[in-house]
C-alpha positions, 0 to 999 in steps of 0.5 A: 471512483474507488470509493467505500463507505462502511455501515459502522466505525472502523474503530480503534486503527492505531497499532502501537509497536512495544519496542523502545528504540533503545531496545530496537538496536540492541538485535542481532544485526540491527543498526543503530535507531535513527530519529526519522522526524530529523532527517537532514539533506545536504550535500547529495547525502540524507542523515539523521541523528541517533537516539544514542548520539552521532548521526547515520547516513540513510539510504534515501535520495534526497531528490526523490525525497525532496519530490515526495515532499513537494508533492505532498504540499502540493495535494495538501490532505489533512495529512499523508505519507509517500514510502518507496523503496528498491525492489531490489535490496527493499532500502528506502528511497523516500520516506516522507510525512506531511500535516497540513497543520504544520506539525512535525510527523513520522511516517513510522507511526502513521496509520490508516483504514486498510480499505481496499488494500485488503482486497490483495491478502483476500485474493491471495487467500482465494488463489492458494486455499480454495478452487477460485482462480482468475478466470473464474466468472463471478456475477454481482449486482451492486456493492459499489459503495457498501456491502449488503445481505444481498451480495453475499450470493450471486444475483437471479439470471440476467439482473447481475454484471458478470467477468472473470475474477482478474478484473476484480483487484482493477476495479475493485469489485466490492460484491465479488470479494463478498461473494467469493469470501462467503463461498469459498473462505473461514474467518481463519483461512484470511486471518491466516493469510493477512497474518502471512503478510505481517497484519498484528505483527512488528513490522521488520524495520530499522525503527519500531513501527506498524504494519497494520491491524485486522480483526476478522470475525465471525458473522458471515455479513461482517465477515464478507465486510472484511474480506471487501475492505470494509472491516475493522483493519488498519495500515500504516504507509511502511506496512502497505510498503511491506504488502507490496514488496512481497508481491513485487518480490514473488511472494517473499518480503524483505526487511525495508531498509533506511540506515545505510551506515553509521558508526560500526554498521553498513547495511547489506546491499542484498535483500534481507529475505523473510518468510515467504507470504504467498506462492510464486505464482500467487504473486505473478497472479496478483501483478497481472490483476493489479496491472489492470487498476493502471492500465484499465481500471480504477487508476487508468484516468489518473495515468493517462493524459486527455489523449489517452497516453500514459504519462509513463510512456512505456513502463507498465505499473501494477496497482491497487486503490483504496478510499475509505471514510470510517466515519462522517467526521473522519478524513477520507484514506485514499490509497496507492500501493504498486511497484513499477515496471510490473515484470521487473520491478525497480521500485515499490510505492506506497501512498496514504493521502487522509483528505478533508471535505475538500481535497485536491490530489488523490492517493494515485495521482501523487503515485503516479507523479512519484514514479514520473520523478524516479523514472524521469530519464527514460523516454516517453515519462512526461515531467511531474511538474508541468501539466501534461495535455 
């Protein structure tokens, strides 16, 4: 199990994004600001109304949207998020939120510990700042659940598990991050690296909303802490989106989509390119690893049936999980971020489960039955609603 568990609170998570939705839609080339809590499915069409008055239609599926939220209700965490999105022009395709309590919620302002996730701004930053690359053999012992003194360096001949740094993102090889930051990384280095991505930024959206927060410090075992997932970093469902789209997107994000048209705007159907986050071959790079949680690694159980098929027939997935409790009292953040098919993605996913003591889905098996529904029509994909032996 992917599973972390840090040494101290994860602290304060919420990013609140200064923006009034009033101001929002006065920007150059924006669209009016819909309220995403009232979206409306009816006659093969998705809208919602505007702040301002009238109402837009959106880019969402509204059956995609439908299996989101059933598959949301069918996991019951405490709460949860299902984002995905084109890869082609970043409009989305399902955005939806779930409280068990009943509650009406936004997935435009829900966050979560980053975890594991920020293992994929820490690779990035590897790759492109120092003479790490993935074949380089890394040796660790340990750090499966917490980061100690004692993975911050290689462990004596013979007492350690050695493999090439591209199984790490996989597996999500806690030590090896720890060791790898401690070595070849500054504080400064991954600070500018996550910021590259949109960490302590806006996130570029129709609405204001989060991307996420991370604090890196100073102190080389909180520092390796960081680099592992263990620090005090936040992610909401678009930002982990936003993260996964610019891998998708060799190395360049694009604005994420929801307003299709409304009264004086239509969306443009091509991509809104941002600044580019990573090199080119950073982002292949990165897939490659990321193939590796699906088809071997800490996600392989939960695409595969008992026979050892993926449930995905022939579609390759790239991936990465996240789990992390902050603290005892706090919901369990299990994540799913990915964008399928691997070498040529169609669509981006993202989904945040925070599950209770007892829970019934993990982040990855609704990602899984989410990419079941959308890619339904190809063969060999199994139906995400009838159990698959």
């Amino acid at each position: 199990m992917d599973m972390e568990r840090p040494l101290f609170t994860a602290g304060v998570l919420a990013v609140l994004v200064g923006v009034t939705p009033d101001a929002a839609s006065t920007r150059l080339n924006d669209p009016p600001v819909p309220n995403l809590k009232k979206i409306r499915l009816e006659n093969g069409t998705a809208t919602a109304p505007l702040f301002r008055g009238g109402r837009a239609t959106l880019t969402i599926n509204p059956k995609l949207q439908r299996t989101a939220a059933r598959l949301l209700a069918r996991a019951r965490p405490v709460s949860g998020a299902i984002v995905v999105a084109d890869a082609k022009s970043g409009h989305i395709l399902a955005m939806k939120g779930y409280r068990r309590d009943g509650s009406k919620t936004s997935v435009s302002t829900q966050h979560a510990p980053s975890a594991s996730l920020f293992k994929l701004v820490t690779t990035a930053a590897l790759l492109e700042k120092t003479p790490v690359v993935p074949q380089t053999k890394v040796c660790v012992s340990g750090g499966q659940r917490r980061i100690q003194l004692r993975h911050l360096t290689a462990p004596p001949r013979g007492q350690g598990r050695c493999a090439a740094f591209s199984r790490a993102i996989g597996f999500s090889r806690n030590a090896v991050f720890a060791q790898l930051a401690t070595q070849h990384l500054k504080p400064e280095v991954l600070l500018e690296a996550a910021e590259r991505f949109g960490f302590n930024r806006s996130l570029p959206f129709d609405v204001p909303a989060p991307m996420g927060r991370i604090r890196v410090p100073q102190n080389n075992l909180d520092f390796a802490r960081t680099a592992a997932g263990f620090g005090k970093s936040s992610l909401s469902p678009l930002g982990a989106t936003h993260l996964a789209f610019a891998i998708a997107n060799g190395g360049t994000p694009a604005r994420l989509r929801i307003v299709k048209e409304s009264k004086g705007y239509a969306v443009n159907k091509h991509q809104d390119l941002l600044q580019q986050a990573i090199k080119r071959r950073t982002a292949r790079r990165l897939t490659r690893m990321m193939e590796v949680t699906v088809h071997s690694g800490t996600s392989l159980d939960a695409f595969t049936n008992r026979y050892g098929a993926s449930y995905l027939g022939g579609i390759r997935v790239a991936g990465k999980t996240g789990t992390l409790q902050p603290h005892k009292t706090a919901p369990t953040a299990s994540w799913f971020v990915g964008f399928a098919p691997s070498r040529n993605p169609e669509v981006v996913i993202s989904v945040l489960l925070q599950n209770g003591p007892v829970w019934r889905r993990k982040a990855n098996e609704v990602a899984r039955d989410v990419l079941r529904a959308q890619f339904s029509k190809r063969r060999g994909v199994s139906d995400p609603f009838r159990e698959a032996g």
